[in-house]
Structures are given as structure tokens and as C-alpha cells.
N, C-alpha and C positions, 0 to 999 in steps of 0.2 A: 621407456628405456629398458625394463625387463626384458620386454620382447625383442628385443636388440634392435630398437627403432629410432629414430632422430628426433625430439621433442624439443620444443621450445615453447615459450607461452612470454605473453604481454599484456600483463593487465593495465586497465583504465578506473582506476579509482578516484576519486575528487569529493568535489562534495554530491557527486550523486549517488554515492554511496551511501548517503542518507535516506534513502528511500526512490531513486530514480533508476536510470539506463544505467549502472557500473557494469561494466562485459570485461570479458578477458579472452584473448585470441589466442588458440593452442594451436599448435601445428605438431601434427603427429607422419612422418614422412621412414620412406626405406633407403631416401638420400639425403645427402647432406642440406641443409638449411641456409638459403643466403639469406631470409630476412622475415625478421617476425612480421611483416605487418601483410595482412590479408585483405580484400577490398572485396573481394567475393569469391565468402566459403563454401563450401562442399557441402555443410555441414554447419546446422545451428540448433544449440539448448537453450530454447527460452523458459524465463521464468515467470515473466509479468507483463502486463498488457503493454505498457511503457515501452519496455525490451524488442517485444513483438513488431510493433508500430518503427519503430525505428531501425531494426536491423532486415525485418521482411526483406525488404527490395534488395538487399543485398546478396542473396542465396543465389547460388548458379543455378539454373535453369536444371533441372533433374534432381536437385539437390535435395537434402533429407532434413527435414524439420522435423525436432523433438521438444514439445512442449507442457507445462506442467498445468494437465486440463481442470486441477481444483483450484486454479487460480483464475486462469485466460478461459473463461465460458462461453463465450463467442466471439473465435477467432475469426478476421477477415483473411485466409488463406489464399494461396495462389496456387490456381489449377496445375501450372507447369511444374512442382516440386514435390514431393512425399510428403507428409505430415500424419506424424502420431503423437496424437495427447496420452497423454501418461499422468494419470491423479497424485501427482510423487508428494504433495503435500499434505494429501489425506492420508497417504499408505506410510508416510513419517511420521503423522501422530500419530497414526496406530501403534505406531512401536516409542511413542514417547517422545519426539523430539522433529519438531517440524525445520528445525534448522539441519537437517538429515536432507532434506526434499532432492535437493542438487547432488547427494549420494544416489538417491533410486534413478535420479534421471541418467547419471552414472551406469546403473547396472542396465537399463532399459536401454541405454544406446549398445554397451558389451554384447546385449542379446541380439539385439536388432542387426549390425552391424558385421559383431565376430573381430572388430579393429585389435580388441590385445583377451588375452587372455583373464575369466574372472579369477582366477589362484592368482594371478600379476597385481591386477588390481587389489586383492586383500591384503599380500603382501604389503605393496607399495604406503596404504591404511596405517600398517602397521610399523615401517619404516620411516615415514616421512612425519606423521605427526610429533607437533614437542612436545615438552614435557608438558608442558602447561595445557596441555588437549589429550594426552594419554586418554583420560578418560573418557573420552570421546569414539574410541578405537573400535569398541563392540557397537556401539550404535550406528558407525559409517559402516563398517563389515555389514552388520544386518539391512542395512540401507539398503545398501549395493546387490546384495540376494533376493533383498524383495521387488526390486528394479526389473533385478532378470525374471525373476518367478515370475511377477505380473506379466510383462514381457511373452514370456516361455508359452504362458495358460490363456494369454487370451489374444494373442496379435499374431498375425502371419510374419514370419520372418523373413518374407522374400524382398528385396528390395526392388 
């Protein structure tokens, strides 16, 4: 919304949210939004083998897969789409805080991509979290930088 874009999101929480498939469908658009629900993205951040397996076949054909390779060690990939592993939950404990991971993978699509702007993104860190996660703020910021940096230093950016 920074970037004067249309967003929407629909998450899917249940009890898989105990350790299973929970996803959530963002839609980020330059037009208006008739309907959250996606059936085949552009665009998918997996975290977990679980995730992987179940949303794969869903990717549009050219589409960009970004995945967290300290988790998913051997993905079954699909030749027709992009895919870049991103170690986001090793480069989260480095900075202390593996529930961070889904911030780097955050900053590694911003780089990858260029979809909104990183100063949108820290903002947004800094405006949207509550109270009760304030302290949280510096750790998702550094998240998100080390996303891109990794990103920046070691992947081609070309899509």
C-alpha cells in the first residue's frame, strides 16, 4: 500500500497451523482487487517440505518459486518455473531469531523481484506491528536486509 498498490491477503489457519500446510494468499496488484482467492500464483514463498508438496503444482507456468533451502534440502522442482533457495532460517539464527526466516525470505523476494520498495517494507515493520511485538521491530528490519544482502551478493537478479 506504500507503494500505492492494491493488497489484499487471505489467510488459511486451522489446526495446521500446528506444524502443517498454514499459507496465506497475498495479492499485490496496480488495479483494483475483485477477489482474494488465487488458484494459480505468479508467485510462491515456501517454507516447508509439507508447503512445497502441496502448493508446487499450483505455480503458473514461468512462475517464481522462493524457498527456505535450510529447511527444503531436496526439493522436487519443476523445470517450467524459477526457483531460488534462500537458507532464511540459517541467516535468522544468525541474527538470533529463527522465527525471523519469513522476514529474509521477505527481503530476498524485494531483491529478486523489485515488487515494492526495501524503505516500504521497514516502514510498513515499523507501522503495522502491535504493541505486544514492538520488540520484535529490529529483528524483522534486520531480517528483511539480510534477505536482500544475501539476495544482492550472491543470486542473479534477472528473472
Amino acid at each position: 500500500m506504500l507503494d500505492e498498490k492494491e493488497v489484499t491477503w487471505f489467510p488459511s489457519y486451522g489446526a495446521e497451523v500446528r506444524g502443517g500446510t498454514a499459507n496465506c494468499t497475498v495479492i499485490i496488484s496496480d488495479e483494483l482487487i475483485g477477489s482474494p482467492v488465487v488458484r494459480n500464483p505468479d508467485m510462491l514463498i515456501i517454507m516447508n517440505d509439507a508447503s512445497l508438496k502441496k502448493f508446487l503444482p499450483t505455480i503458473k507456468q514461468h512462475g517464481l518459486l522462493m524457498y527456505d533451502s535450510s529447511l527444503i534440502k531436496t526439493p522436487h522442482l519443476r523445470s517450467d518455473i524459477k526457483c531460488e533457495g534462500v537458507p532464511a532460517t540459517e541467516i535468522a539464527n544468525l541474527i538470533g531469531n529463527t522465527k525471523s526466516a519469513n522476514m529474509v525470505l521477505l527481503g530476498a523476494c524485494i531483491a529478486k523481484t523489485g515488487l515494492f520498495r526495501k524503505s516500504h517494507a521497514l516502514q510498513a515493520v515499523e507501522n503495522l506491528l502491535p504493541e505486544s511485538k514492538r520488540n520484535l521491530i529490529d529483528h524483522n528490519k534486520e531480517a528483511i536486509i539480510k534477505g536482500i544482502s544475501y539476495f544482492e551478493n550472491s543470486k542473479s537478479k534477472n528473472i
